[in-house]
Steps between C-alpha positions, in 0.01 A plus 500: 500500500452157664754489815368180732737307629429170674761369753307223755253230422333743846457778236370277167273331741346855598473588117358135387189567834427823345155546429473363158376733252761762635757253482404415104465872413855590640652183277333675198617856558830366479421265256387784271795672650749260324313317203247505250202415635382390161771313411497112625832257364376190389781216574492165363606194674661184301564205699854392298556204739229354689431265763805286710572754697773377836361787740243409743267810484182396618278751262666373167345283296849396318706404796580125493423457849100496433298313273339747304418413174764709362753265320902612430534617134796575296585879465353621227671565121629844459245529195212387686565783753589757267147412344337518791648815559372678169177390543514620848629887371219458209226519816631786668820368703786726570683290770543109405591297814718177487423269775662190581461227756841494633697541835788648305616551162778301413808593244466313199244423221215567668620867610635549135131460392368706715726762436428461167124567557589824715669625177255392285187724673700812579584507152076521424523822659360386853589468895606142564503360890659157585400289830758244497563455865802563650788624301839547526692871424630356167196381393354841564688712334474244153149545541526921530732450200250277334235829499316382845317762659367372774492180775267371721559326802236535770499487861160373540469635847678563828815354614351310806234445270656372210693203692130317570437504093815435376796298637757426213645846481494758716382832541881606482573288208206739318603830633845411371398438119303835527853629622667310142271648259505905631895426491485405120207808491196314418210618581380331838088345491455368804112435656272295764228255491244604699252211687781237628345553856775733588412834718430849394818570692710181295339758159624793654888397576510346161414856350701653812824300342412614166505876600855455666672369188707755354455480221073472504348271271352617160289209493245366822281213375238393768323214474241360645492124566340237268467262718619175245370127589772267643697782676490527826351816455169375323216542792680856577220782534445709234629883547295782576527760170489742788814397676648475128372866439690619805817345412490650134492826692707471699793437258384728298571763832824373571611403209382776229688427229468163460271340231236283702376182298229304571593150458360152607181489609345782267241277314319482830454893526228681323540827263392725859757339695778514225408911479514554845833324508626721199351777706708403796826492268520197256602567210595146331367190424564152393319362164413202357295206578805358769724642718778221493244200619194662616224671312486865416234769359448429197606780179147589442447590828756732538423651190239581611556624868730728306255637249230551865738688731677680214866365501751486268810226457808645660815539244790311551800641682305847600525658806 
């Protein structure tokens, strides 16, 4: 059985410089260790409120801070989503994502809504995952009652890190609604983006934090950065698929159980670098032709990276 245990960034650093074909073949031993290797989730992202966004992060094409292109919307009508949705599970989708460009979720009509979508998806038989920003307890627990299974709220990167990308909430204000939605018993999905010009070191605490929480994630999206016009991440350089490759690994060593989904950024990768990172230990992936703002493989492509390496769609809810 797998038994690593990773206590200093001293000892992640050692395991992230290993040479790097021994480094990917231990991730896969355990990744074969604790899932299918033929089995990949497919997860599908619906952006339920875009654009207007108050935070200040300097990757996101939907804060309000950057002229972008991106213009606020409306939320969405609970039967536009839920049709969304079934077209979604009609292409292979066992996890439907709700994503909204919001600081927090207030009480009131717009929460009732989205509560009402939660209901409405579980009851199609599939996972449903909310990113809502920050929460408070009550809200949490309406939303476990509601059917939610899972929420995301990501760290993006280190704490010292963090404070250069993002200065309307804090890195404490984000570890606390983690803290909110394992209290009501959600399931926690919390990731990176890789490619802000942060360190190897900056990746390695982020995961380092991750490890620590008690507890772990079931759910470690990492992204890597699409660098969107008008941000004042735009002229950032693109990311090395090798430094992306490592970083799969290495969650996948410390954090075996998890489900590692590849996320923004996957249009740019080709079908060799997509199996090597399911080789590493991804095992999920985002469909459709956008991820919230920015574009995405497209359905026929997948399909048919599938059909070539020999995967099958993950079932909803399995372990």
């Amino acid at each position: 059985m797998y038994t690593k245990s990773i206590e200093t960034i001293e000892e992640l650093k050692k395991l992230h410089d290993s040479p790097l074909m021994t480094l990917v073949s231990q991730a896969h031993a355990v990744h074969k260790q604790f899932h299918n290797l033929e089995e990949v989730q497919v997860c599908n992202l619906i952006s339920i409120k875009t654009g207007g966004c108050p935070e200040d992060c300097k990757y996101c094409a939907q804060s309000s801070f950057y002229a972008t292109g991106v213009k606020a919307e409306p939320m969405l009508s609970l039967e536009k989503v839920l049709e969304e949705a079934k077209k979604a599970l009609a292409r292979g989708a066992t996890r439907i994502c709700l994503g909204a460009a919001l600081r927090e979720v207030r009480d009131g009509r717009q929460f009732e809504e989205i509560l009402s979508m939660v209901k409405a998806i579980t009851e199609l038989g599939v996972e449903v995952c909310c990113t809502l920003g920050m929460l408070k307890e009550s809200q949490a627990e309406r939303l476990k009652e509601a059917g939610l299974y899972a929420y995301n709220h990501n760290l993006d990167s280190s704490e010292n890190f963090y404070k250069t990308i993002i200065t309307t909430r804090s890195y404490e204000d984000r570890l606390r609604t983690l803290d909110v939605v394992e209290k009501a018993g959600i399931g926690v999905c919390c990731g990176a983006i890789l490619g802000m010009g942060e360190t190897v070191e900056d990746r390695l605490a982020f995961l380092l934090t991750l490890a620590k929480r008690d507890p772990l994630p079931q759910s470690i999206p990492i992204n890597r950065l699409t660098a969107v016009k008008g941000t004042p991440l735009e002229g950032a350089s693109p990311l090395s698929f090798w430094d992306m490759l490592r970083m799969i690994a290495c969650t996948r060593l410390v954090i075996p159980q998890a489900m590692i989904r590849l996320s923004s950024g996957r249009i740019e990768m080709s079908y060799e670098m997509q199996a090597l990172s399911f080789f590493a230990g991804a095992n999920s992936i985002f469909m459709g032709e956008k991820l919230l703002t920015v574009a995405n493989s497209s359905v026929d492509q997948d399909e048919q990276m599938f059909s070539l390496l020999g995967l099958r769609k993950k079932r909803a809810f399995s372990s």
